[in-house]
Rosetta silent file (secondary structure, phi, psi, omega in degrees, C-alpha in Angstrom):
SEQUENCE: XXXXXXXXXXXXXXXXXXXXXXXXXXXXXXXXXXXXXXXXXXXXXXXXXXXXXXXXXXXXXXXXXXXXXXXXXXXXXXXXXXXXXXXXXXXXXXXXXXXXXXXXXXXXXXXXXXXXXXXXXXXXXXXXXXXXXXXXXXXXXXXXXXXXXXXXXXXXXXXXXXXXXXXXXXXXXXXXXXXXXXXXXXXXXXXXXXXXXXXXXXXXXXXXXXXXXXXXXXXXXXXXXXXXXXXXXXXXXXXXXXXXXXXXXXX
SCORE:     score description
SCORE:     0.000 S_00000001
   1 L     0.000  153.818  166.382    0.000    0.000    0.000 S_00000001
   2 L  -104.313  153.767 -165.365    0.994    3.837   -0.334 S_00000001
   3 L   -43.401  -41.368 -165.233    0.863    6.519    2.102 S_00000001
   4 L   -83.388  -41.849  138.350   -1.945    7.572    0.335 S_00000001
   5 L    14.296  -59.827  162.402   -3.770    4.425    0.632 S_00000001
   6 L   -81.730  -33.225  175.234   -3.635    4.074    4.138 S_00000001
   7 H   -18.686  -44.398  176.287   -5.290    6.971    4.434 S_00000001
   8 H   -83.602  -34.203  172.995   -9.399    5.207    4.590 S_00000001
   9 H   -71.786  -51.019  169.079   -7.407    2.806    7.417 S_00000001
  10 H   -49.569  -20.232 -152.577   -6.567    5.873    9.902 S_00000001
  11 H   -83.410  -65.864 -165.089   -9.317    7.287    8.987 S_00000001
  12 H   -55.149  -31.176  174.125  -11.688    4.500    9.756 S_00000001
  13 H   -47.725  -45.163 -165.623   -8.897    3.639   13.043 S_00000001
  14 H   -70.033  -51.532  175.649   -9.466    7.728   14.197 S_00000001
  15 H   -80.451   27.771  167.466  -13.483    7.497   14.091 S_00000001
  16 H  -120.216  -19.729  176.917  -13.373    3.983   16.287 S_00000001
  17 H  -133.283   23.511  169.786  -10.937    5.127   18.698 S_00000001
  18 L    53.873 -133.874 -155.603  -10.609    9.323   18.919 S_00000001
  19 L   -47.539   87.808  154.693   -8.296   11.369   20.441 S_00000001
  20 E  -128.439  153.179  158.351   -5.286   10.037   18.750 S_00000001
  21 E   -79.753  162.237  175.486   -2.447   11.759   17.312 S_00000001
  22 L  -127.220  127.707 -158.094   -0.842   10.631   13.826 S_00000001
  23 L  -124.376  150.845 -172.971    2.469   11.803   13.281 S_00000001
  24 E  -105.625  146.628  163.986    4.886   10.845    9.627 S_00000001
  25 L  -125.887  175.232 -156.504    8.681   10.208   10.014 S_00000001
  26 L   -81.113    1.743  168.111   11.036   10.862    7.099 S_00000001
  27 L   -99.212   15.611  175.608   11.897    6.653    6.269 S_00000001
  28 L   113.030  -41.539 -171.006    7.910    6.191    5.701 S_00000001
  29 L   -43.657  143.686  144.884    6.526    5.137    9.350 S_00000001
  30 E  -109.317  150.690  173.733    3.874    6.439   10.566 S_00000001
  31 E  -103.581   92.922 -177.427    3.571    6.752   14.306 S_00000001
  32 E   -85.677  156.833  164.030   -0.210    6.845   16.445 S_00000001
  33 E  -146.848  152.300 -167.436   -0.362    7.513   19.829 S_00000001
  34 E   152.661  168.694  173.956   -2.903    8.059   21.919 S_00000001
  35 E   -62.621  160.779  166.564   -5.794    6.230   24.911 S_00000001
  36 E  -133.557   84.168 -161.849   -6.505    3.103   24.901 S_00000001
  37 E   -92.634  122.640  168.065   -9.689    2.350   27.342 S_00000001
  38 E   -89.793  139.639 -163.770   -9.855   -1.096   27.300 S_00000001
  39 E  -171.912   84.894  130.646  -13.445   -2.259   28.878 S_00000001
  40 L  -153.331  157.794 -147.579  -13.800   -6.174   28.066 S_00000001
  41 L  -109.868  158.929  177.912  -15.138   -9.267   29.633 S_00000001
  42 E  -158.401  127.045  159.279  -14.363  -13.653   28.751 S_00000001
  43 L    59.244   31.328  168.772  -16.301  -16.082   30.606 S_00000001
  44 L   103.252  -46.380 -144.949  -18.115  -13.430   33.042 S_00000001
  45 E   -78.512  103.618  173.261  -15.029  -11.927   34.199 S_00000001
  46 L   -75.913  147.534  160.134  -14.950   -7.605   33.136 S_00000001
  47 L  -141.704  161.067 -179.854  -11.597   -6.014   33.362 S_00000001
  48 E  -154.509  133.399  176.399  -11.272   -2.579   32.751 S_00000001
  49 E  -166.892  161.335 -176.249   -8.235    0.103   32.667 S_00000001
  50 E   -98.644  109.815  167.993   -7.070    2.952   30.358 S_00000001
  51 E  -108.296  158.043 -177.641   -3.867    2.698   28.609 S_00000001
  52 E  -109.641  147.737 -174.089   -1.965    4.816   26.552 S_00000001
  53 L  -133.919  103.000 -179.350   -0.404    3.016   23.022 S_00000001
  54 E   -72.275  130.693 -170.040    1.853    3.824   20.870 S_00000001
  55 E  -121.444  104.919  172.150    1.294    2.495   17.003 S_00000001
  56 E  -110.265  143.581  173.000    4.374    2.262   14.431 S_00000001
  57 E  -106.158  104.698  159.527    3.144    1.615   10.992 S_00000001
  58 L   -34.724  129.680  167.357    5.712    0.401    8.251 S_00000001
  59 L   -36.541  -45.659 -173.908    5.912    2.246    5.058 S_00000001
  60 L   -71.317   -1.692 -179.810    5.286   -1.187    3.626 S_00000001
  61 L   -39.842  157.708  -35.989    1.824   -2.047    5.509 S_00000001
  62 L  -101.920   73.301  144.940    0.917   -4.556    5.658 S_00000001
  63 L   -56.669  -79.495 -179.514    3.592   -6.289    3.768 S_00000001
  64 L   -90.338  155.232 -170.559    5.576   -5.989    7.380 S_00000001
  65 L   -94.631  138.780 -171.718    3.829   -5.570   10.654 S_00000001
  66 L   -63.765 -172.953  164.737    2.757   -2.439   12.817 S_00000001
  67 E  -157.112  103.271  162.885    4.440   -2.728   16.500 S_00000001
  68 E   -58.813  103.082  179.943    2.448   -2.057   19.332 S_00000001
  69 E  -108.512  133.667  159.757    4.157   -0.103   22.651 S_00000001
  70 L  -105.899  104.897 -161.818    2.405    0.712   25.817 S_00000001
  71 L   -89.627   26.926 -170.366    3.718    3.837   27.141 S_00000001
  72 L  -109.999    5.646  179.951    1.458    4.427   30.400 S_00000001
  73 L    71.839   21.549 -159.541    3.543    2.053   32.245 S_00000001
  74 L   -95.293  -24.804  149.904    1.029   -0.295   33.369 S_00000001
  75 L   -59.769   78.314  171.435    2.912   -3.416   31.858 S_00000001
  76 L   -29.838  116.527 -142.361    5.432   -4.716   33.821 S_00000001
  77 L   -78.670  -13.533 -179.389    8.781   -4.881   31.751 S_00000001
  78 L   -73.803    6.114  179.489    9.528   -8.283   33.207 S_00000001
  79 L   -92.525  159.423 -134.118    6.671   -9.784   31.569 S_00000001
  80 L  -103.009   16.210  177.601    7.279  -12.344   29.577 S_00000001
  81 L   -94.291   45.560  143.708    4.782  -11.271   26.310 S_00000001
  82 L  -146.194  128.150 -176.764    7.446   -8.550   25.375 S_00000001
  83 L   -62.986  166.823 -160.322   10.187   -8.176   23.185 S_00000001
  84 L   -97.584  161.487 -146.988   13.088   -6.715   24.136 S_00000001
  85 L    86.422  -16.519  135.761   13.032   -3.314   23.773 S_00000001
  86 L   145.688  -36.268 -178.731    9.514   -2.843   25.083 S_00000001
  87 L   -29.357  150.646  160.934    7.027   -3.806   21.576 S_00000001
  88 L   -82.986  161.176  177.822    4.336   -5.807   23.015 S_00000001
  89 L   -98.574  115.224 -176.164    4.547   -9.580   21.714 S_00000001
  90 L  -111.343  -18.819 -179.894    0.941   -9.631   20.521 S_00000001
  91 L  -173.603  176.397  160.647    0.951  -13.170   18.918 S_00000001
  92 L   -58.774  120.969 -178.671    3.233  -15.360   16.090 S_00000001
  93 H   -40.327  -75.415 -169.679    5.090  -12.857   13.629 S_00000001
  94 H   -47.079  -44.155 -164.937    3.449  -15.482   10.581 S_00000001
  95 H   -54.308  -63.231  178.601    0.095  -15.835   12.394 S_00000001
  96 H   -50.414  -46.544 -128.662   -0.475  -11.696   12.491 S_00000001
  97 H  -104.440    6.313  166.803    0.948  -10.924    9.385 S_00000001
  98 H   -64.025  -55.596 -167.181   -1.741  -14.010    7.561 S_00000001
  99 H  -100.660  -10.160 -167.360   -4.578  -12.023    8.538 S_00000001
 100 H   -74.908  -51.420 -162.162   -3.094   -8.424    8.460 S_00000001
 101 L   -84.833    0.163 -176.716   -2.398   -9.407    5.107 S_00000001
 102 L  -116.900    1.283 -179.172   -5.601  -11.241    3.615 S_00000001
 103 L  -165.994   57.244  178.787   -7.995   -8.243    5.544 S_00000001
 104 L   -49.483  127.490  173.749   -5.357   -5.069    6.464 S_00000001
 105 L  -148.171   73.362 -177.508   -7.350   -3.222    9.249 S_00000001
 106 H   -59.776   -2.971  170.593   -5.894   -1.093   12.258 S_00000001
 107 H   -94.630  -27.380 -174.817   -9.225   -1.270   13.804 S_00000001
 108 H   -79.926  -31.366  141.651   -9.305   -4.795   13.415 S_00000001
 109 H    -4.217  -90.611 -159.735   -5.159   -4.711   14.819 S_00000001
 110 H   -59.364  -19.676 -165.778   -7.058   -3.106   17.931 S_00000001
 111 H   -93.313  -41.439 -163.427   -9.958   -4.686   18.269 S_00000001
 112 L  -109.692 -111.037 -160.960   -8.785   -8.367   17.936 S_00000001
 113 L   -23.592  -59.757 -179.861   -4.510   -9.037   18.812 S_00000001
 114 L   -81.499  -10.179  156.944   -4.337   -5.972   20.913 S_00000001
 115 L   -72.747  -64.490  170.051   -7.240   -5.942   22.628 S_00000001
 116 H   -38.551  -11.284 -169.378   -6.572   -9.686   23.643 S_00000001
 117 H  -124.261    2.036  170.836   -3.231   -9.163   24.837 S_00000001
 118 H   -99.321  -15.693  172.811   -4.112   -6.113   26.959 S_00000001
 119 H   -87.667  -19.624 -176.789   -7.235   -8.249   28.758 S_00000001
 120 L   -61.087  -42.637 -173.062   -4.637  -11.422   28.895 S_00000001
 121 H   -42.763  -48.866 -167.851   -2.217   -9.021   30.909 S_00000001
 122 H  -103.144    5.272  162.587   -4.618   -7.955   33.415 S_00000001
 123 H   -94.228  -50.126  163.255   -6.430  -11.500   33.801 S_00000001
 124 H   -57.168  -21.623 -178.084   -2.708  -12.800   34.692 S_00000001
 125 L   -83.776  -37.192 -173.475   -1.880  -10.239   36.645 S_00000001
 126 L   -96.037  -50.771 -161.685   -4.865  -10.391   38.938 S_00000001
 127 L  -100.922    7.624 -175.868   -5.586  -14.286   38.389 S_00000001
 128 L    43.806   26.845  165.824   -2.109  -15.481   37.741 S_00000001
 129 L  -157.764  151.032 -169.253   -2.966  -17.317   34.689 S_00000001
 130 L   -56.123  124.348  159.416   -3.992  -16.983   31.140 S_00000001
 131 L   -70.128 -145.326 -179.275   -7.264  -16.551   29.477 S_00000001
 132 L    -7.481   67.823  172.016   -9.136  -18.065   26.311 S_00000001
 133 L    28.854   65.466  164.167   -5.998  -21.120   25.927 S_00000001
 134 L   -50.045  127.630  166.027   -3.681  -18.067   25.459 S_00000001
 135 L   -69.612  168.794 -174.331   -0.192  -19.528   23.434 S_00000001
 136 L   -57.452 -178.478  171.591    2.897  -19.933   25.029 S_00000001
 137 L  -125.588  162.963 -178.247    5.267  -17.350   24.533 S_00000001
 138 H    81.404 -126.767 -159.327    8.461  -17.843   22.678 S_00000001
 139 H  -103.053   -2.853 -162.179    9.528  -20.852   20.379 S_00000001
 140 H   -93.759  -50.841 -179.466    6.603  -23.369   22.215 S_00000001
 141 H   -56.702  -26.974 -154.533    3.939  -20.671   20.639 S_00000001
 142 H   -95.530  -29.153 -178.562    5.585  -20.165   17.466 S_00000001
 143 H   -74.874  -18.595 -169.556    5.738  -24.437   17.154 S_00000001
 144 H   -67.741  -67.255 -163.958    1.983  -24.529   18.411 S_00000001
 145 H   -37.715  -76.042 -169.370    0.980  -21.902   15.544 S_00000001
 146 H   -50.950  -57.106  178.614    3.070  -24.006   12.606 S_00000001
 147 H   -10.637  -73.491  160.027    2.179  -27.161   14.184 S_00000001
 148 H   -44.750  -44.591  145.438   -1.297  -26.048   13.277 S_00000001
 149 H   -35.649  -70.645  139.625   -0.294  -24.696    9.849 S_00000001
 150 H   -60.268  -28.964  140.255    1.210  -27.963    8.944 S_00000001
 151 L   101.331   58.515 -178.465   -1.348  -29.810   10.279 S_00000001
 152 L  -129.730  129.497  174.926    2.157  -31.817   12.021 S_00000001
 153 L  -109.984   34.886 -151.410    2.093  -33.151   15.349 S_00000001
 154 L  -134.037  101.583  160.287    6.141  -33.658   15.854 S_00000001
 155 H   -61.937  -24.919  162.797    7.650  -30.251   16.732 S_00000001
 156 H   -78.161  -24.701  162.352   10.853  -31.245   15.182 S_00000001
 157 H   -39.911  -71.464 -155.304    9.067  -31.946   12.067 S_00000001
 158 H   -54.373  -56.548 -172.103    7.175  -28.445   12.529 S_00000001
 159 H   -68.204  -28.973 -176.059   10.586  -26.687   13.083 S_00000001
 160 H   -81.046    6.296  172.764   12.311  -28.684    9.686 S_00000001
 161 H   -85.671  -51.651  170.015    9.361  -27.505    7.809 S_00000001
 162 H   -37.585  -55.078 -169.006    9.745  -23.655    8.960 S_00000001
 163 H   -82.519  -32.300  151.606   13.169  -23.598    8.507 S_00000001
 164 H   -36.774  -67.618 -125.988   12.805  -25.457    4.955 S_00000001
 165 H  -104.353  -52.130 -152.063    9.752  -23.004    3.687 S_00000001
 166 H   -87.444  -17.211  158.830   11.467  -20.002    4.570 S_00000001
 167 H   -72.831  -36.122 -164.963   15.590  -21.035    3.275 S_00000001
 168 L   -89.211  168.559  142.711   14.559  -23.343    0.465 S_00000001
 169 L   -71.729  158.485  166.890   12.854  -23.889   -2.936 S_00000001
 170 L  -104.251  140.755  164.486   10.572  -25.785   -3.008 S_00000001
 171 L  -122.988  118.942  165.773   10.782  -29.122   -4.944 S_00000001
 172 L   -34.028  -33.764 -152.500    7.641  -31.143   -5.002 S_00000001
 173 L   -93.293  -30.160 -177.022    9.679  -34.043   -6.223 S_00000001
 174 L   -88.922  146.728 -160.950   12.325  -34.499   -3.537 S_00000001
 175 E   -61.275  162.145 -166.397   11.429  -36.016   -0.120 S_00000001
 176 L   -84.855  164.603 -148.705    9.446  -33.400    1.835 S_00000001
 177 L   -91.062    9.942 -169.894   11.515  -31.733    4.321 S_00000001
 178 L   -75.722   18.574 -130.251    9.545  -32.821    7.372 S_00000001
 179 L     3.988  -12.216  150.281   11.819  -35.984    7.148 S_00000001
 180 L    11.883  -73.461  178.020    9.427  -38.402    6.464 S_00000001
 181 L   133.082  -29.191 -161.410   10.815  -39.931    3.624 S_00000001
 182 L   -70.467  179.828  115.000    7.631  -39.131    0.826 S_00000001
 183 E   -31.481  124.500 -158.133    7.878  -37.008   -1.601 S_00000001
 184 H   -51.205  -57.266 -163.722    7.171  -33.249   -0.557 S_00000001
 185 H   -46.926  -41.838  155.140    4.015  -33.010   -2.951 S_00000001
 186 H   -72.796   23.928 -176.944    2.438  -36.216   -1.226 S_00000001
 187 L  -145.981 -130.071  177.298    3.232  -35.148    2.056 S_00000001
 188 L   -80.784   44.158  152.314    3.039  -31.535    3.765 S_00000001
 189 H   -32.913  -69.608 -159.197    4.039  -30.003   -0.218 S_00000001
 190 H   -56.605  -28.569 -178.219    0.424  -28.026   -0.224 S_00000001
 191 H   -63.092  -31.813  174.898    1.032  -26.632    3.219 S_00000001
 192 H   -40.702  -62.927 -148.478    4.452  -25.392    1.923 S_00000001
 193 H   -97.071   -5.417  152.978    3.584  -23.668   -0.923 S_00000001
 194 H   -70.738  -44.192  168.803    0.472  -22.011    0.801 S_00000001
 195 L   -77.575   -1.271  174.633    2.776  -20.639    3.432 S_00000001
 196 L   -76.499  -66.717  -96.425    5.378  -19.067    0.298 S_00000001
 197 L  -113.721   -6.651  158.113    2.749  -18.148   -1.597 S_00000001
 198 L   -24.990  -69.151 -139.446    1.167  -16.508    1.209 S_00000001
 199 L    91.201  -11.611  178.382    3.381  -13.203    1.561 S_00000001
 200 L   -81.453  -10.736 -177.789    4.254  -13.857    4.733 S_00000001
 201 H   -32.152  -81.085  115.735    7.639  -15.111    4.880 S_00000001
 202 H    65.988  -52.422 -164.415    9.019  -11.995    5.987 S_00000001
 203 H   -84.494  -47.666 -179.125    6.768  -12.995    9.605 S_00000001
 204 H   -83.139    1.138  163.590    7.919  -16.803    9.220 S_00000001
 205 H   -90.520  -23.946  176.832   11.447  -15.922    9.106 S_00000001
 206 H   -44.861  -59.094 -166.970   10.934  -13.571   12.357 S_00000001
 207 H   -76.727  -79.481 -121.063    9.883  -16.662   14.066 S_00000001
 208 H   -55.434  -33.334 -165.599   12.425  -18.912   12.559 S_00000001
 209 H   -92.521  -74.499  129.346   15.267  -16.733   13.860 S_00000001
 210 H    36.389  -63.295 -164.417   12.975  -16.234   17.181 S_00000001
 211 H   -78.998  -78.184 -119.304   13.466  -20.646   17.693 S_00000001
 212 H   -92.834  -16.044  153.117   17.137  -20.337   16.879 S_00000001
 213 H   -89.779   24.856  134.305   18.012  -17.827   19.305 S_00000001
 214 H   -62.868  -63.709 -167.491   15.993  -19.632   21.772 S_00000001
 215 H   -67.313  -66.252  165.916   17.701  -23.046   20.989 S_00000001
 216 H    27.820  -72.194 -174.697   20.734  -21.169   21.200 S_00000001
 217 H  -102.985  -22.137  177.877   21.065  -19.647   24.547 S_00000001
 218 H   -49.899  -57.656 -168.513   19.456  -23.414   25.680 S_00000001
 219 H   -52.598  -46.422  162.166   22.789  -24.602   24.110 S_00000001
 220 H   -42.899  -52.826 -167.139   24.867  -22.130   25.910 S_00000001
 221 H   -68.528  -68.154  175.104   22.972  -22.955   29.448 S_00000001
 222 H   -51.215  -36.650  146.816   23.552  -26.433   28.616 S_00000001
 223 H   -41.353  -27.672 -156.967   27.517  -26.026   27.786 S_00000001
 224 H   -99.127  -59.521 -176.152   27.550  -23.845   31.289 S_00000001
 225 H   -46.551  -44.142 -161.356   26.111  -27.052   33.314 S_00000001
 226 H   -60.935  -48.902 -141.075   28.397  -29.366   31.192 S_00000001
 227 H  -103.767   -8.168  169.041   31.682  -27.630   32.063 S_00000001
 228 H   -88.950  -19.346  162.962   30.611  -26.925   35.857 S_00000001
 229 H   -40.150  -76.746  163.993   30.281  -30.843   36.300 S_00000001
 230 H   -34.210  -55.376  149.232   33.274  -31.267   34.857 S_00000001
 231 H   -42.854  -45.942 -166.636   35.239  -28.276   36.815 S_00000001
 232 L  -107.185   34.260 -175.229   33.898  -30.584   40.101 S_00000001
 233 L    30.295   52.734  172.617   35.647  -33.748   38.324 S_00000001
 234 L  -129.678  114.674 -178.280   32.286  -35.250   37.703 S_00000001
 235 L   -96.290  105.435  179.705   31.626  -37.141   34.708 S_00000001
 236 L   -86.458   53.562 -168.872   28.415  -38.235   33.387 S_00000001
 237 L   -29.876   49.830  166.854   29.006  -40.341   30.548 S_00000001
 238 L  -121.841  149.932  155.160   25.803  -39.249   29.267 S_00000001
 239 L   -63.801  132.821  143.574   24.338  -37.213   26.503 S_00000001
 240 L   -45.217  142.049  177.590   23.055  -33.751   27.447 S_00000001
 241 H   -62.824  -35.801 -173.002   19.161  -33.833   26.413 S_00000001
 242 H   -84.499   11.223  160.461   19.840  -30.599   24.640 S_00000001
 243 H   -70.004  -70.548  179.862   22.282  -32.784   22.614 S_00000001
 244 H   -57.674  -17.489 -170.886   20.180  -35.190   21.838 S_00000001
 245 H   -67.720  -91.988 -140.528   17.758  -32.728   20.924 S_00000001
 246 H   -73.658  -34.716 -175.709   19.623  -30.535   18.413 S_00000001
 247 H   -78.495   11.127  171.976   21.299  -34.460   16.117 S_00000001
 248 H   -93.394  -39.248 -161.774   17.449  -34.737   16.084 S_00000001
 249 H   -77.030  -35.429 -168.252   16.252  -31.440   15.198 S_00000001
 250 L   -85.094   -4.262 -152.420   19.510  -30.906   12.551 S_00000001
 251 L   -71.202    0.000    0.000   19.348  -34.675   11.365 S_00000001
């Protein structure tokens, strides 16, 4: 879309939610800010509180995804639905940028992902647990989402698919990358080429890098355990799990 373009989405965002300002910066962004009264109830329960939210919009909407800050301070920074640097984590990078991209809406943004993640906040916060089967956060949510996507119930499958779809070509003809053994086209193939073909890559490489610095610092943590055994001359002539793990996930 072009600047001018977005134009009927602020517009229709500015008469559903008022006072906000909209401000341009000179690489293309645009920035809203402004309340946010949040006022909504799941399963009986009302929560209600006023926040203020900042909204950066990519030149490229909604190729790439807005990012949603809450500057009124009401959002603890230790929680664990935020990236660092402060964006709220409103759901899987692929997941948002699927529907942003088959029905672009900033009311629908507010209304659905961010409205859900500002009633999850304050239903955990009071009730110390999630509503409506909230996902995990981090690489367990992003494996739930594909999981679902692939219609795969093996998260190392789910992650060799991800990491396939968004580095590879696709060849129908060559065994499908899930490891299996089939041929891609007889196996998850359609699911592939639905998530290329998509536009979203962009969202399914966020999470892809998202797992791999996750597995990562596991791999680190596990090295730091490894070598304090050792330092206390104690040998376990075992694999680490996060060994066994990674000649599974890389096989």
């Amino acid at each position: 879309m072009t600047g001018a373009s977005l134009e009927p989405l602020f517009a229709e965002l500015f008469a559903s939610y008022g006072d906000l300002e909209c401000t341009s910066r000179e690489d293309g962004r645009t920035v809203i800010t402004g309340p946010y009264a949040l006022d909504a109830s799941y399963d009986g329960i009302r929560l209600a509180e006023d926040f203020d939210l900042q909204l950066t919009i990519p030149a490229n909407y909604p190729k790439s995804l807005p990012r949603a800050r809450e500057l009124s301070g009401i959002i603890v920074p230790s929680y664990e639905h935020l990236f660092v640097g402060g964006d709220l984590c409103l759901g899987v990078q692929g997941e948002l940028l699927i529907a942003q991209l088959k029905d672009p809406s900033l009311v629908r943004l507010y209304d659905g992902p961010v409205r859900s993640y500002l009633y999850s906040y304050l239903f955990h916060e009071r009730y110390g647990r999630y509503p409506f089967g909230d996902r995990a956060h981090g690489t367990k949510g992003i494996l739930q989402f594909y999981s679902e996507f692939f219609g795969e119930t093996d998260p190392i499958r789910t992650w060799r698919l991800l990491m396939s779809t968004c580095t590879e070509e696709y060849r129908g003809h060559l065994p499908c990358p899930c490891g299996s053994g089939i041929a891609g086209r007889k196996c998850h193939g359609d699911a592939v080429l639905r998530l290329k073909r998509s536009g979203a890559i962009s969202g399914a490489k966020d999470d892809l890098k998202e797992t791999l610095r996750e597995f990562s610092r596991a791999r680190a943590e596990s090295e730091k355990r490894r070598l304090a055994f050792k330092e206390a001359g104690i040998d376990l002539n075992v694999p680490d799990p996060i060994d066994v793990f990674f000649r599974q996930l890389l096989a």
